[in-house]
N, C-alpha and C positions, 0 to 999 in steps of 0.2 A: 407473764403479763406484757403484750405491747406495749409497743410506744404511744398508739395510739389512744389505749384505754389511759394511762400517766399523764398523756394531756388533756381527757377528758376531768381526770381527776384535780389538777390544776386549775381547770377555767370554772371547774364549783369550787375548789378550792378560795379563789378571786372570789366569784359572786357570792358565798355565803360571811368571808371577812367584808367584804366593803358593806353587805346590806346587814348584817344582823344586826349593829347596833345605832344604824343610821334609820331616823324613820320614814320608813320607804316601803319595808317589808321583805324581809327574806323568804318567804314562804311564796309571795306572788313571781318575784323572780326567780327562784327555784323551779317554780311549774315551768317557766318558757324555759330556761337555760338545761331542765333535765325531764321534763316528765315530756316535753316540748319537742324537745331536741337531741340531748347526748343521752337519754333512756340507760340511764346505770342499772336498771332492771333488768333489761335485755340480756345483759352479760354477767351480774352478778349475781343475779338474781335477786326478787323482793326480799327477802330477811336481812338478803346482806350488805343491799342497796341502801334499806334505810340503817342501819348498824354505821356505815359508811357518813351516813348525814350527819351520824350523832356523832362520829370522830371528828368531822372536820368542825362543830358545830363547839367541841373542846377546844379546837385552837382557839376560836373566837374568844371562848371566857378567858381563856390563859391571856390575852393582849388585855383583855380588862385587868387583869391582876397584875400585869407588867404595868400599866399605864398608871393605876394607883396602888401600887404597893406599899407607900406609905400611908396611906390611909388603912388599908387592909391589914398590915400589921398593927397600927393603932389600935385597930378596933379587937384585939384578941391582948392586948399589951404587951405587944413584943418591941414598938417605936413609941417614942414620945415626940408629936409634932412641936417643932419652933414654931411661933407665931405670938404676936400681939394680945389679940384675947386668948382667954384658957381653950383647947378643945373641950365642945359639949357633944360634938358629933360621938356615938358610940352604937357597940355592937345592938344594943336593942333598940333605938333606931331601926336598923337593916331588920330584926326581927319580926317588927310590929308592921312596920311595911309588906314584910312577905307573906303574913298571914292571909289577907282576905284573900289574893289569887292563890294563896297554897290550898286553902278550905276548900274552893270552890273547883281549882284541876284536879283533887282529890277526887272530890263528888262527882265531876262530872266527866270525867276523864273518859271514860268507856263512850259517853254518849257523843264527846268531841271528837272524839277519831273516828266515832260510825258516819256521824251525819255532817259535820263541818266542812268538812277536808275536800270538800268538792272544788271546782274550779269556780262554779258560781258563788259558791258562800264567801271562797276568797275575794271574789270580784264587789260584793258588799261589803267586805270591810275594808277592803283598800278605798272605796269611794265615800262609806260612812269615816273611816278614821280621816281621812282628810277634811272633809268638813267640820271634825271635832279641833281639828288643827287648827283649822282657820277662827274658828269660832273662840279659839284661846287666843291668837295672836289678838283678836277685833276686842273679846270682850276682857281680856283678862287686865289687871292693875297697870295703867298706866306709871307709875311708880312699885315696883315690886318692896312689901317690907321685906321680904328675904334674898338676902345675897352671898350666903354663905352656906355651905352647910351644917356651920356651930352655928346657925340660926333658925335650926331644922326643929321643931316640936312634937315632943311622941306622939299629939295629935292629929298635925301635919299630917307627919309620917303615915300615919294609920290611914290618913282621908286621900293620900297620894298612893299609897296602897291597895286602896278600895279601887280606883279608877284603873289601876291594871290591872283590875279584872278583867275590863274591855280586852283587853291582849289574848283572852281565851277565845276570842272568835279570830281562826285563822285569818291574814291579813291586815285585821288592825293593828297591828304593829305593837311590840311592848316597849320601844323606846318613843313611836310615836303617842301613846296612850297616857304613858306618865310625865312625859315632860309637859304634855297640854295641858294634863289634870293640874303637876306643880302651877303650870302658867298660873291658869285661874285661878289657882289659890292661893298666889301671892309669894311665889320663888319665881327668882327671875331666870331667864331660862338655862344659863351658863350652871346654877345653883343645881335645876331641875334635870339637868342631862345628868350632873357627877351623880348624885343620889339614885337615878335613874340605873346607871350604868354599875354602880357600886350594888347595888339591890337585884341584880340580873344575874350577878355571879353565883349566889345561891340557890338562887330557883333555879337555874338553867344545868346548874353543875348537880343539882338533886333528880332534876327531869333526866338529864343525861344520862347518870347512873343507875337510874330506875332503866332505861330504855334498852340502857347496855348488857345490863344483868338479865333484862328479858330475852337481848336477840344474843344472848352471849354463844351459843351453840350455834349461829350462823357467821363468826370470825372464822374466818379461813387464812392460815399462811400464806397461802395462795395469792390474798390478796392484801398484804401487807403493804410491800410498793407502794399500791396503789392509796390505802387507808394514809401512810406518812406523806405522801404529795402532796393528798388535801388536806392533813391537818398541817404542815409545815406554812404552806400557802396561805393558809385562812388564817392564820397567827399573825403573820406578815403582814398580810390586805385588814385584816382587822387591825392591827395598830396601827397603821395609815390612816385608814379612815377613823379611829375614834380621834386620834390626834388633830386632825383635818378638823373634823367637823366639831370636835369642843371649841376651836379658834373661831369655827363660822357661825354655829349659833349664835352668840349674843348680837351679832352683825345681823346677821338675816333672816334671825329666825325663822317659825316654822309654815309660814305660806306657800312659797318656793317647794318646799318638800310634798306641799300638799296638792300643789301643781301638779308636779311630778308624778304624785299617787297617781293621779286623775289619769294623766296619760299613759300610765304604763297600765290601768283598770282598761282604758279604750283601744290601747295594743293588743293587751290581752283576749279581751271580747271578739277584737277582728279576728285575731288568730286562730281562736276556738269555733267561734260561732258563725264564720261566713265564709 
């Protein structure tokens, strides 16, 4: 393995920890920084290319279980949180959350990866999920009653659940789709991102091993080096940024970010389409 493929493995290594749990969309910057540009298909070919996305896409969950481990042990009763009030937060919470986008990546899983996964489909949802953004910042509780996550109700849960469905159309972002949903529904956004980020670790750790177990015949020794660059990386850049950006949500919530969408949708488009 070159030097040179080690650091192509690297700089997705970076783009996939800094965007997967910021909402922004890893999937839109993914196209520019590899489908775009460092083409890991070219040299590792397609099974092994995406097998490669799914490894470095494990570092990511691993910084979410580094960053709340105490929670995650909580929720299985291996820790008992200190705190003021009792914890109410628990594992079926995270359950009842995951169900509606489990039901529905289940069902629709084959027709997501035939027809979504375009550059244009991604290009609508980076410009609709920002608008859903904004539209929590404007309309959602000027007074949040939730600010905690022992203040999370299995109904909640369920209704913050339902709205990362959104997150099945590439580009709308699953961190930006749940923390807007929480907005509107009255967790304030600091509240919405932990729940958020704690709920991601199971879908994404269940999709991962579904995906792994699919391209499991496309892992090559050959290309190990390269697989631990980017998952060491994207562990790293993902605990940055979830650390970074839990400090800056309550500050600046999610307009900024939805800015942001917009322009990287109008980079994109120049890039592809002129």
């Amino acid at each position: 393995m070159e030097i040179i493929e080690i650091l192509k493995a690297l700089v997705l290594g970076i783009v996939e920890g800094l965007t997967e749990f910021a909402p922004i969309s890893s999937t839109g910057h993914m196209i520019i920084f590899d489908d775009l540009w460092l083409n890991t298909e070219g040299f590792l070919g397609a099974p092994s290319a995406n097998t490669f996305k799914i490894v470095i896409q494990l570092g990511s969950i691993l910084a979410v279980v580094f960053v709340f481990w105490k929670r995650m042990l909580s929720l299985v009763g291996l820790y008992k949180i200190e705190q003021d009030t009792p914890a109410k937060f628990n594992i079926l919470h995270v359950v009842i959350g995951i169900i509606p986008a489990g039901v529905f990546g289940l069902l629709f899983e084959d027709f997501i990866d035939e027809n979504l996964f375009s550059i244009e489909t991604v290009l609508v949802g980076l410009v609709v999920g920002a608008f859903f953004m904004i539209i929590a910042d404007k309309f959602g509780p000027k007074k949040p009653s939730i600010n905690s996550l022992d203040e999370i109700s299995y109904l909640k849960a369920l209704s913050v659940g339902a709205v990362q469905c959104f997150s099945l159309w590439p580009g709308f972002s699953r961190s930006g789709s749940t923390i807007s949903g929480g907005v509107l529904l009255g967790l304030d956004h600091r509240t919405a991102a932990d729940f958020t980020f704690i709920m991601a670790v199971p879908i994404m750790l269940g999709a991962s091993i579904v995906s792994l177990v699919k391209n499991w015949e496309a892992i090559s020794f050959d290309h190990l080096s390269f697989y631990a660059a980017g998952f060491v990386t994207a562990f790293i850049f993902a605990l940055i940024s979830i650390k970074f950006f839990l400090k800056l949500i309550s500050r600046i919530k999610l307009v900024p970010f939805a800015i942001y969408r917009i322009v990287l949708a109008s980079v994109l488009a120049f890039i592809v389409f002129l």
